[in-house]
C-alpha positions in Angstrom: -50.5 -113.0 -99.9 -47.3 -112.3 -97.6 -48.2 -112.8 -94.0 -46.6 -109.7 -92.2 -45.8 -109.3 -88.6 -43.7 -107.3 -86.1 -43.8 -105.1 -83.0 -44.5 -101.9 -83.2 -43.5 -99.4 -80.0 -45.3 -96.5 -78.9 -43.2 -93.8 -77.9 -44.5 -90.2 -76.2 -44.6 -87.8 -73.4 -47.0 -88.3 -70.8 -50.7 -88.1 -72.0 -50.2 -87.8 -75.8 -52.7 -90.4 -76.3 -50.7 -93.5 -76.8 -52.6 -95.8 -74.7 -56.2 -94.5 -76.3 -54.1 -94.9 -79.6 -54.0 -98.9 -78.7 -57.2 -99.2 -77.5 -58.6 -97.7 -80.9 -56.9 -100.1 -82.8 -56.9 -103.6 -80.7 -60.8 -102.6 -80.0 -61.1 -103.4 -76.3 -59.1 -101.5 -73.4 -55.8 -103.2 -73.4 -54.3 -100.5 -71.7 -55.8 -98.0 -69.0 -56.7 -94.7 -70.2 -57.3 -91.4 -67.5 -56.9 -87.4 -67.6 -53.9 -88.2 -65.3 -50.4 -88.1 -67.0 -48.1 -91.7 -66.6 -50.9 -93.3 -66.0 -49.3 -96.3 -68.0 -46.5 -98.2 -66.0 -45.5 -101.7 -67.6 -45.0 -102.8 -71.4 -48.4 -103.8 -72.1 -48.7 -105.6 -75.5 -51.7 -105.1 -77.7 -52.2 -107.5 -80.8 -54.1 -106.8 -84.2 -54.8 -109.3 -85.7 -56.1 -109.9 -89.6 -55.7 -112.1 -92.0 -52.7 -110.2 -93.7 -50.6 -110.0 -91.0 -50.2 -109.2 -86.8 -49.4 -106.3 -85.4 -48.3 -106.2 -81.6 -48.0 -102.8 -80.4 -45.9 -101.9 -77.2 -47.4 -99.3 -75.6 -44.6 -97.7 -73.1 -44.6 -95.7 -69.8 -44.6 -92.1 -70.6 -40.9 -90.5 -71.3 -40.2 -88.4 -68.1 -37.3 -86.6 -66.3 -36.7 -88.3 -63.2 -37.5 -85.1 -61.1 -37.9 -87.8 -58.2 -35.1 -89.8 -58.3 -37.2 -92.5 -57.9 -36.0 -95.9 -58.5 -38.8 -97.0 -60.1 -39.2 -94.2 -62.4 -35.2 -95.4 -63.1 -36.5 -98.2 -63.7 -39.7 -97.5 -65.7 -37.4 -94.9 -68.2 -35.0 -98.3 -69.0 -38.3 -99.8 -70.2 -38.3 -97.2 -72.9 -34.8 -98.0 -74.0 -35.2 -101.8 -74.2 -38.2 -101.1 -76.7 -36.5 -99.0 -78.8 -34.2 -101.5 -79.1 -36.4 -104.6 -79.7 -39.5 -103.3 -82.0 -39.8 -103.3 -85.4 -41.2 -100.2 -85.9 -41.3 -97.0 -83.4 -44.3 -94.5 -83.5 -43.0 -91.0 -82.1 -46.5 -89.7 -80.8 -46.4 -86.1 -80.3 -49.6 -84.0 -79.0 -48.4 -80.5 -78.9 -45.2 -78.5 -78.4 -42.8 -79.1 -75.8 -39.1 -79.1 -75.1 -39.0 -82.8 -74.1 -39.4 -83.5 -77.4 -36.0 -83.0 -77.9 -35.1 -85.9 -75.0 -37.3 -88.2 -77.0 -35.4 -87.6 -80.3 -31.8 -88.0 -78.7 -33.6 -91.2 -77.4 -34.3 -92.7 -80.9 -30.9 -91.8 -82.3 -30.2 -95.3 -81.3 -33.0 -96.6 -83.5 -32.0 -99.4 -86.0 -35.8 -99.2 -87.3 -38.3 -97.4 -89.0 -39.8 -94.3 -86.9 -43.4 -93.0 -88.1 -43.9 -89.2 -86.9 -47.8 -89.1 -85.7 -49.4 -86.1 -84.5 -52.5 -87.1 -82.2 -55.6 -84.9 -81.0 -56.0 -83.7 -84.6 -60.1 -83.3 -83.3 -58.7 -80.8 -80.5 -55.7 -78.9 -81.7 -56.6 -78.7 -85.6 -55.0 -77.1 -88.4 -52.1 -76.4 -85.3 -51.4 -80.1 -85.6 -50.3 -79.7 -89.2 -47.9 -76.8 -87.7 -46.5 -78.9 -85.4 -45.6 -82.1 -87.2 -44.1 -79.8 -90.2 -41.6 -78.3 -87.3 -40.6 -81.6 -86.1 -40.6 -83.5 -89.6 -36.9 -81.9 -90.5 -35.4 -83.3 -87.0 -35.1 -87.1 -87.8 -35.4 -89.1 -90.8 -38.7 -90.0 -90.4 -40.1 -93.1 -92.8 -43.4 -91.0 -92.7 -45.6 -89.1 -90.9 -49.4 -88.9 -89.8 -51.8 -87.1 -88.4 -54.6 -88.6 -86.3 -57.2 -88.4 -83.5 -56.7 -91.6 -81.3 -60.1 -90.6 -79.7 -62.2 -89.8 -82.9 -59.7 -92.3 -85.3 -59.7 -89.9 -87.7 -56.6 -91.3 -89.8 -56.1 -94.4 -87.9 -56.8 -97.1 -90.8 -54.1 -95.1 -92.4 -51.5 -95.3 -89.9 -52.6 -99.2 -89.8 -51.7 -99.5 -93.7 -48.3 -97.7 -93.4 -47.5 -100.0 -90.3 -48.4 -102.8 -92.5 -46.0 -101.7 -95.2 -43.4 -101.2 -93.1 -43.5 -104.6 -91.3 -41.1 -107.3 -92.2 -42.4 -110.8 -93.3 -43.0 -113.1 -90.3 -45.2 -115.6 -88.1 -48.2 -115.2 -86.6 -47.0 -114.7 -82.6 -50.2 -115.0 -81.3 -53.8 -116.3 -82.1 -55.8 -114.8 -83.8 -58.2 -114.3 -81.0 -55.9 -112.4 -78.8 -56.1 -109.1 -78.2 -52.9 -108.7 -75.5 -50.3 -111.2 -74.0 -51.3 -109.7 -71.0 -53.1 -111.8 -67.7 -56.9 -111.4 -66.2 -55.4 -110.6 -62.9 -52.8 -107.6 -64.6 -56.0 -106.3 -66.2 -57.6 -106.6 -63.2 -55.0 -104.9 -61.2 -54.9 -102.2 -63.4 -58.9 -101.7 -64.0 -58.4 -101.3 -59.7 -55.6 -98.8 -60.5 -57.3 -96.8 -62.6 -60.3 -95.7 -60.6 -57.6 -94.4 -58.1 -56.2 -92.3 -60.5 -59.4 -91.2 -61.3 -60.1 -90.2 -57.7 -57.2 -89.0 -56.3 -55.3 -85.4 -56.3 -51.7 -84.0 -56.8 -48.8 -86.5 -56.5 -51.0 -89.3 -55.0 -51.8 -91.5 -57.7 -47.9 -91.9 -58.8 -47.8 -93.3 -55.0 -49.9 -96.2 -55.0 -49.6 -99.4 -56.5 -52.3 -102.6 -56.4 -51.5 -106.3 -56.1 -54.2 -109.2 -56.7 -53.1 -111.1 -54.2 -56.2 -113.8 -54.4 -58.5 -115.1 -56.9 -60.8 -117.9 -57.4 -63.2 -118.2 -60.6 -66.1 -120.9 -60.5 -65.6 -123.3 -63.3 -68.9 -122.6 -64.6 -67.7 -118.5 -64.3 -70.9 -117.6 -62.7 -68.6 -116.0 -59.6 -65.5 -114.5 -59.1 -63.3 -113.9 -55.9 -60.8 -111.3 -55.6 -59.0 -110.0 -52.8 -56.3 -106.8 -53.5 -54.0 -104.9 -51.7 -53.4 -100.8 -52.7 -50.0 -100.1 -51.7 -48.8 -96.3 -50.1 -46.0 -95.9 -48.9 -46.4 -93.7 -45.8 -48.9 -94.3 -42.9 -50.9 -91.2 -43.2 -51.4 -92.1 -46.9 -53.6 -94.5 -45.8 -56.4 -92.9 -44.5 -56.6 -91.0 -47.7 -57.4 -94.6 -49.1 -59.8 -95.8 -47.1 -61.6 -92.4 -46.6 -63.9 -91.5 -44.4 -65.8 -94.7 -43.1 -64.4 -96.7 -45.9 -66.3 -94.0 -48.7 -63.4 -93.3 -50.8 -62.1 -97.5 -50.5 -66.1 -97.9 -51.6 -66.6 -95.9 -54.4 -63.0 -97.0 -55.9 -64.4 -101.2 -55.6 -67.8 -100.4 -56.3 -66.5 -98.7 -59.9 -63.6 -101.4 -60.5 -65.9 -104.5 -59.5 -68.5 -103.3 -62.4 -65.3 -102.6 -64.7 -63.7 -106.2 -63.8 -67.1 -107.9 -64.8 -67.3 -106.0 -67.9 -64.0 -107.6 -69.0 -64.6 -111.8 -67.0 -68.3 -111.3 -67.9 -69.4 -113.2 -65.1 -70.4 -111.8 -61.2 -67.5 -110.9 -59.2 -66.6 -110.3 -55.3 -64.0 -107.7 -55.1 -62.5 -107.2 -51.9 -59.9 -104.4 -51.2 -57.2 -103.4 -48.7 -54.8 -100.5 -47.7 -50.8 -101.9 -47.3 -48.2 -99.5 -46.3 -45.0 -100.6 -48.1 -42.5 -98.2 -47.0 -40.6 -96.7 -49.7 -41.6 -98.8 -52.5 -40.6 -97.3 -55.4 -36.8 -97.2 -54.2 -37.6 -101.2 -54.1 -37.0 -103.2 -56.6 -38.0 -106.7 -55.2 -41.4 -104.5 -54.5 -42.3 -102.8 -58.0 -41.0 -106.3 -59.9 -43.9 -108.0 -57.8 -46.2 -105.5 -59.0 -45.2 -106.0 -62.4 -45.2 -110.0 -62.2 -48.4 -110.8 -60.1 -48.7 -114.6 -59.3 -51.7 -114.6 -56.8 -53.0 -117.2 -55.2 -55.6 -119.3 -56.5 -58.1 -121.4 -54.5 
């Protein structure tokens, strides 16, 4: 049998499933999943792995306008770019109608690769999902196109067949055991993360950022020590944070500790704190250090 392997790039507006679409697949959470849109921030790589072939999927913030002018969300936009350039294969992952769409297809005009239409949410929008993948199916030259449900994976091992057949011949990148390239402390950082997207309201979770800054794990795994900061960038963002008499800081490292132990499976000691970093986003020595954690260890 032909070993196959490739990357495969998930590309989508904000909230069209893309990160439940991984998680589906790989069979763990690689990649945090909320109600809040761009909840995703780095290139996190999930990797399927069988005995035919490997699959590493790049799941991708969510395409945006820079409404901001942000230079992180600058920065997070080029991400998109560099993937479309690199993959093997591009999934367009559409969830409903919207005039963004059109950015996203001037964006793969550049494509040198296959692009798979998929329509997600086929368990919420229906027959209507069959309407919109027929509008968009004459816009690009699309090497097929599918219709899911991320959430229910209703046509998910058939999307997984026609990645397969598209895939070139190659190595196996990873072992077989992996399920993402990425570290116990980014999954950590983002398990934090995402019970503060969870909990907060508006523009607020777009504005705060955690670093592991600390982390020691028994050699027998029994305990785990963790110390993180949350990152605002304004000082009366952090009492917002903390909450009144530390409630809101509680309830978000009470819900990530239990998450974090899920994913070490051992005991862990998660200790939090509130940083103002003035203006980080416009930083890029600050949002590249949130991207490449190196805590210390002890």
């Amino acid at each position: 049998m032909t070993y196959k392997s490739g990357f495969v790039g998930l590309l989508g507006l904000p909230n069209v499933g893309k990160s439940t679409l991984i998680n589906r697949i790989i069979g763990s959470r690689v990649s945090i999943v909320t109600p809040v849109p761009q909840t995703t921030r780095n290139l996190i790589r999930g990797v399927y792995s069988r005995s035919r072939g490997q699959i590493i999927f790049v799941d991708t913030p969510g395409f945006h306008r820079d409404k901001h002018k942000h230079k992180f969300n600058k920065h997070l936009n080029a991400i998109i770019d560099n993937m479309i350039a690199d993959v093997d294969v591009i999934l367009l992952i559409l969830s409903g109608r919207h005039t963004h769409n059109q950015l996203l297809l001037k964006q793969l005009q550049r494509a040198s690769c296959p692009v798979v239409l998929v329509g997600n949410k086929r368990d919420i929008l229906g027959k209507g999902l069959d309407a919109l993948l027929k509008a968009h199916k004459p816009l690009f030259p699309f090497a097929a196109v599918h219709a899911i449900s991320a959430r229910t994976g209703y046509g998910v091992p058939d999307l997984i067949e026609r990645l397969f057949s598209l895939l070139p011949q190659g190595p196996q990148y990873f072992p077989a055991d992996f399920t993402s390239d990425r570290s116990d402390v980014f999954h950590i950082a983002e398990l934090i993360r995402a019970q503060l997207f969870l909990r907060l309201k508006k523009e607020m979770p777009h504005k705060v950022a955690v670093v592991v800054e600390h982390l020691s794990m028994a050699k027998d795994r029994k305990k785990t020590l963790i110390m993180a900061s949350i990152w605002v960038e304004k000082k009366n963002e952090k009492p917002i944070i903390i909450g009144k008499k530390g409630a809101f800081l509680k309830a978000v490292g009470s819900a990530a500790r239990e998450q974090i132990e899920q994913r070490l499976q051992c005991p862990v000691f998660l200790s939090l704190f509130v940083k103002i970093k003035k203006d980080w986003r416009n930083d890029p020595k600050l949002y590249e250090t949130i991207e490449n954690q190196s805590p210390d260890f002890y």
